[in-house]
C-alpha positions as a printed Julia matrix, in Angstrom:
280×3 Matrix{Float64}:
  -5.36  -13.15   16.62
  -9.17  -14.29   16.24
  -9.41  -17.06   18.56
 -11.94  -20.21   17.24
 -13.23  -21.85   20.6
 -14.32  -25.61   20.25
 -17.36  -27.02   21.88
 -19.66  -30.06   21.71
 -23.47  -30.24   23.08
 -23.65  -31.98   26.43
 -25.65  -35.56   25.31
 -25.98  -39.12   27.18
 -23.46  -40.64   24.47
 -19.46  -40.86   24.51
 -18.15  -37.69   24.64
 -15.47  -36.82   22.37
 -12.0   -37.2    23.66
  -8.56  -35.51   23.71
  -7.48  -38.59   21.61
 -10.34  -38.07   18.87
  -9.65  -34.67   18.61
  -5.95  -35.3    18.41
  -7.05  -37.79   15.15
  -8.76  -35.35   13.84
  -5.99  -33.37   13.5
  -3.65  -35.94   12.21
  -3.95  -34.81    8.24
  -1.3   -33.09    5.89
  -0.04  -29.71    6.95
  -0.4   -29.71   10.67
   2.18  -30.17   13.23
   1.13  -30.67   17.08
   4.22  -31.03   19.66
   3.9   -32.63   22.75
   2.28  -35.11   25.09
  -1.28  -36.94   25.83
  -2.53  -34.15   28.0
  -1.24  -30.95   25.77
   0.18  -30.31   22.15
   0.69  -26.99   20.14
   1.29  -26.15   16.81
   0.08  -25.13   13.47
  -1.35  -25.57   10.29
   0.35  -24.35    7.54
  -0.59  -24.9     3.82
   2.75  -25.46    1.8
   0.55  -23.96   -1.3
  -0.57  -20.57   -0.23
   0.95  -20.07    2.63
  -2.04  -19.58    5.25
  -1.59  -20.92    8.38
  -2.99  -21.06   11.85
  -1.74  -21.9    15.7
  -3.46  -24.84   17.56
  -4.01  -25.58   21.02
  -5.2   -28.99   22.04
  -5.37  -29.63   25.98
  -4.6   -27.8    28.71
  -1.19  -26.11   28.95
   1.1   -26.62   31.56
   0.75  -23.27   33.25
  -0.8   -21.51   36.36
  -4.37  -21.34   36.2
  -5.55  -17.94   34.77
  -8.0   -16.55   37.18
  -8.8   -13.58   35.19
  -9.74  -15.13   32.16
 -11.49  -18.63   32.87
 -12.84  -20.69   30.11
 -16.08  -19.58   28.9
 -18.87  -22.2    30.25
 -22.47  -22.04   28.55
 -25.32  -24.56   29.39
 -26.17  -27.22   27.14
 -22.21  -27.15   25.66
 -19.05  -28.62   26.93
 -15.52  -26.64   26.42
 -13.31  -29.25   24.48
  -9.74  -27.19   25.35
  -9.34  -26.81   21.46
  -8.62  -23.46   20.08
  -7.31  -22.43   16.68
  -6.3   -19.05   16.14
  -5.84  -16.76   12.9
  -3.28  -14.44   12.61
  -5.07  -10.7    12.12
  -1.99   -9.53    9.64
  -1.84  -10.57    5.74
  -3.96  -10.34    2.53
  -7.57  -11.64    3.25
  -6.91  -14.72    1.41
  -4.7   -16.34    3.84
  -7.51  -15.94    6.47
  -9.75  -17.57    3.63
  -7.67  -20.28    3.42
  -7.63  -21.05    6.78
 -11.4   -20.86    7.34
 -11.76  -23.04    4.42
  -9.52  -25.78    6.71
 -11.35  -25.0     9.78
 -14.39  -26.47    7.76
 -12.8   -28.97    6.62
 -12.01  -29.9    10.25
 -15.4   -29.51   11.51
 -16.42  -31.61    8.84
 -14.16  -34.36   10.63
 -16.19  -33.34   13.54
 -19.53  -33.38   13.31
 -21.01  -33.03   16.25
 -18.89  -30.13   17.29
 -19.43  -26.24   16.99
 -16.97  -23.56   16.82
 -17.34  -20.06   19.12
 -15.67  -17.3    17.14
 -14.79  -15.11   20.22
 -14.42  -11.77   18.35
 -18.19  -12.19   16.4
 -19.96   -8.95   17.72
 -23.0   -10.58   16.75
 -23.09  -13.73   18.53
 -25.14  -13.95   21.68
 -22.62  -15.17   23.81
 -24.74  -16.05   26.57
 -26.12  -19.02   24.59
 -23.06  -20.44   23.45
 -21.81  -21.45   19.45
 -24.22  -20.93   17.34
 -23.73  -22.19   13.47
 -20.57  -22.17   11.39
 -20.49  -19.29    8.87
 -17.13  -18.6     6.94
 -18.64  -14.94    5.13
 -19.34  -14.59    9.0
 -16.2   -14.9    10.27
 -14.36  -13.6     7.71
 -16.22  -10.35    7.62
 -15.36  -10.32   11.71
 -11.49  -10.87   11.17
 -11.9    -8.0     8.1
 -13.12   -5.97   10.87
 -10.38   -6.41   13.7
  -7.59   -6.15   10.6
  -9.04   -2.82    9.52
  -8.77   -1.96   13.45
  -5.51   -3.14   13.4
  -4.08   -1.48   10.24
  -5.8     2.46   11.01
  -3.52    4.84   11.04
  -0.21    2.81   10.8
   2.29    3.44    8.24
   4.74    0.55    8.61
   2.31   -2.46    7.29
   2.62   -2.45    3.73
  -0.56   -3.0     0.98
  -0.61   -4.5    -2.12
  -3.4    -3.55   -4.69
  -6.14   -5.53   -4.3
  -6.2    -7.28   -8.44
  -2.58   -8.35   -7.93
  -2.81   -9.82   -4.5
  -6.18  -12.02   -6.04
  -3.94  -12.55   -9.05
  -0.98  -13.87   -6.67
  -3.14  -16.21   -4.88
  -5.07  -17.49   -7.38
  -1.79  -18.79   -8.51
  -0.31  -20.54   -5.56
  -3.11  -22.17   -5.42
  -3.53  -23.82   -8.79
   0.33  -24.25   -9.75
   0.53  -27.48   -8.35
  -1.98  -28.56  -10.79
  -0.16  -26.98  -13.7
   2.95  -28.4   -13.05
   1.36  -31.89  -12.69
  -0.19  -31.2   -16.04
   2.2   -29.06  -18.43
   5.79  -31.15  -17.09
   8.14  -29.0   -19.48
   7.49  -25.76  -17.83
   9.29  -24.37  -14.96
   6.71  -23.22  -12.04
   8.51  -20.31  -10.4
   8.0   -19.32   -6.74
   5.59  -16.25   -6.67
   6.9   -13.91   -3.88
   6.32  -10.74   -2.52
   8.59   -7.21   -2.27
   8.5    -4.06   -0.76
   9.23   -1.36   -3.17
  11.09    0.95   -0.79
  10.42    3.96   -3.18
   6.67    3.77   -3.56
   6.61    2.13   -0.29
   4.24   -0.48   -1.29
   4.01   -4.45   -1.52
   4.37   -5.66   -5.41
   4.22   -8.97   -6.4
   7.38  -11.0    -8.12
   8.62  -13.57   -9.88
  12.53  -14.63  -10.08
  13.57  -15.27  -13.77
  16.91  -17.06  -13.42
  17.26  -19.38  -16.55
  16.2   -17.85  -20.14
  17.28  -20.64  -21.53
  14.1   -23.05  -20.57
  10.51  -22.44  -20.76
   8.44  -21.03  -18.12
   5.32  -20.6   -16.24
   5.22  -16.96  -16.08
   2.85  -16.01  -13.14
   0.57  -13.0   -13.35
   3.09  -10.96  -11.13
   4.22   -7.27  -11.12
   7.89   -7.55  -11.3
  10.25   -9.83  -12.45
  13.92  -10.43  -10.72
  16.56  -11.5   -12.95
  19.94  -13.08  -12.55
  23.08  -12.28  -14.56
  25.84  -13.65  -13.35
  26.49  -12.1   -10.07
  24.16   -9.15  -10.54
  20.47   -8.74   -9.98
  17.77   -6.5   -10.96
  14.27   -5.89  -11.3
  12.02   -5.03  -14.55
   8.4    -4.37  -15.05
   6.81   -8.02  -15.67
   4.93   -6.39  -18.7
   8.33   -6.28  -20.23
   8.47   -9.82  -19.63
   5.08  -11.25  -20.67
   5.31   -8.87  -23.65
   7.6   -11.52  -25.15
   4.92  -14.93  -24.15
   2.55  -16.98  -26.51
  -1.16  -18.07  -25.18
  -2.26  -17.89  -21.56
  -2.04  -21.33  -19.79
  -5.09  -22.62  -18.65
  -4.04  -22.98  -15.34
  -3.03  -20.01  -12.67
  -3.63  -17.26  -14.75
   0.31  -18.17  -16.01
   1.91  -17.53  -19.71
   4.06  -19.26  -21.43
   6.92  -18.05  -21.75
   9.42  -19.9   -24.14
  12.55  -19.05  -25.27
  13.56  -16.88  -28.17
  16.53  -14.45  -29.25
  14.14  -11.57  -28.16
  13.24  -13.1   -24.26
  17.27  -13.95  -24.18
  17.79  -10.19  -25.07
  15.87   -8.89  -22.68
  17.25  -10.92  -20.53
  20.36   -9.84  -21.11
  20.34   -6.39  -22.03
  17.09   -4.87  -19.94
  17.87   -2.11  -18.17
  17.34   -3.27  -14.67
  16.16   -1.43  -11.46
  18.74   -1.84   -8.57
  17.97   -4.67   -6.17
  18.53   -1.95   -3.39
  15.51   -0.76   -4.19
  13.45   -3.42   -3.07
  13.04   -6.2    -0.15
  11.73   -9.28    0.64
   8.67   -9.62    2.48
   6.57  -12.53    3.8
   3.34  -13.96    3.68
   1.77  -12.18    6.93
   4.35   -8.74    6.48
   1.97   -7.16    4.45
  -1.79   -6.8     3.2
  -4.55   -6.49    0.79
């Protein structure tokens, strides 16, 4: 995890409170459990799928001896702390910077300590917000993490761009283009080029649809399911959409034969991963 310490300069007016920061909070996506003095939980955005823990308060536990909070003069220590998960494509943790702005924002007298910024003199407290900075810092620990390991699985770099760029602007094409279906955009582990490809399932080629800019394409016949190349697929659509890099995709005796008659690669082959299972 990179850990996002909160703090707030020490000042003659009000200082801020557990129930501002608590408000602060209160916006779509998060969900805090608990009381007055503690509450955990996360953001998550239903879009991409980036999220983040949170820790507001103290928690009820023994006092940890070994590692006190971190005091600096001039700042107080507002017992917030937001942490990033170190696994999944770098867009996820760009998505969650981009909220951690947007809570600062909210906040704008307060300052965030990026524990894991090499660069930081620590001895003088936060210094100012910088999302290049921190992401470049959590590129660095994932690297660290992901050396040498052979069970966290990589997507290309193009298709992983191509896969977010999508989640995030499908809501907006469904909103505008209503007669199109907006498929999920999911992720699978081809477990013969061990690798992480991005998909799309196909299960009606009777309608029109948003087809995503994906790798693979599940269909359903019936009781059976396979996989095909999505260049089969988008082989068969009109004009690009102008929203998520999608394709129409409408339907024709040619998209209901290959529907029905592509040869398909077993579904054996492959398995589901999610968002923070693999990486970029």
């Amino acid at each position: 995890m990179v850990s996002l310490l909160f703090y707030e300069p020490v000042q003659d007016g009000p200082a801020l409170g557990f129930a501002d920061l608590a408000e602060a909070l209160d916006q779509p996506g998060v969900d805090l459990q608990g009381d007055d003095t503690y509450r955990s939980g996360c953001w998550r955005d239903p879009e991409t799928g980036a999220t983040c823990q949170i820790d507001l308060g103290r928690p009820p536990i023994e006092e940890d001896h070994l590692h006190p909070p971190r005091a600096y003069d001039g700042w107080r220590e507002l017992g917030l702390a937001i942490n990033l998960p170190v696994s999944g494509p770098h867009w996820l943790c760009v998505e969650s910077l981009q909220w951690v702005e947007g809570l600062l924002a909210r906040l704008p007298s307060v300052r965030a300590l990026d524990t894991e910024d090499t660069r930081q003199d620590h001895g003088e407290g936060p210094g100012p917000w910088s999302r290049p900075r921190a992401l470049a810092n959590w590129e660095r620990l994932h690297h660290v993490q992901q050396e040498g390991r052979t069970d966290l699985w990589r997507m290309a770099r193009l298709p992983s761009v191509c896969l977010w760029r999508y989640r995030r602007e499908r809501a907006k094409g469904r909103a505008a283009i209503t007669d199109l279906q907006w498929p999920d955009a999911l992720v699978l582990l081809d477990q013969q080029d061990r690798c992480a490809r991005s998909a799309v399932l196909w299960r009606d080629p009777t309608g029109p649809l948003a087809l995503p800019p994906v790798e693979l394409v599940v269909i359903q016949r019936g009781n059976s399911t396979g996989v095909v190349q999505a260049a089969q697929v988008s082989a068969l659509g009109g004009a690009p959409l102008p929203f998520a890099q999608a394709q129409r995709l409408d339907p024709t005796p040619a998209t209901a034969g290959l529907f029905s008659g592509a040869t398909l690669q077993p579904a054996s082959r492959f398995k589901a991963l999610g968002d923070y299972d693999w990486s970029d």
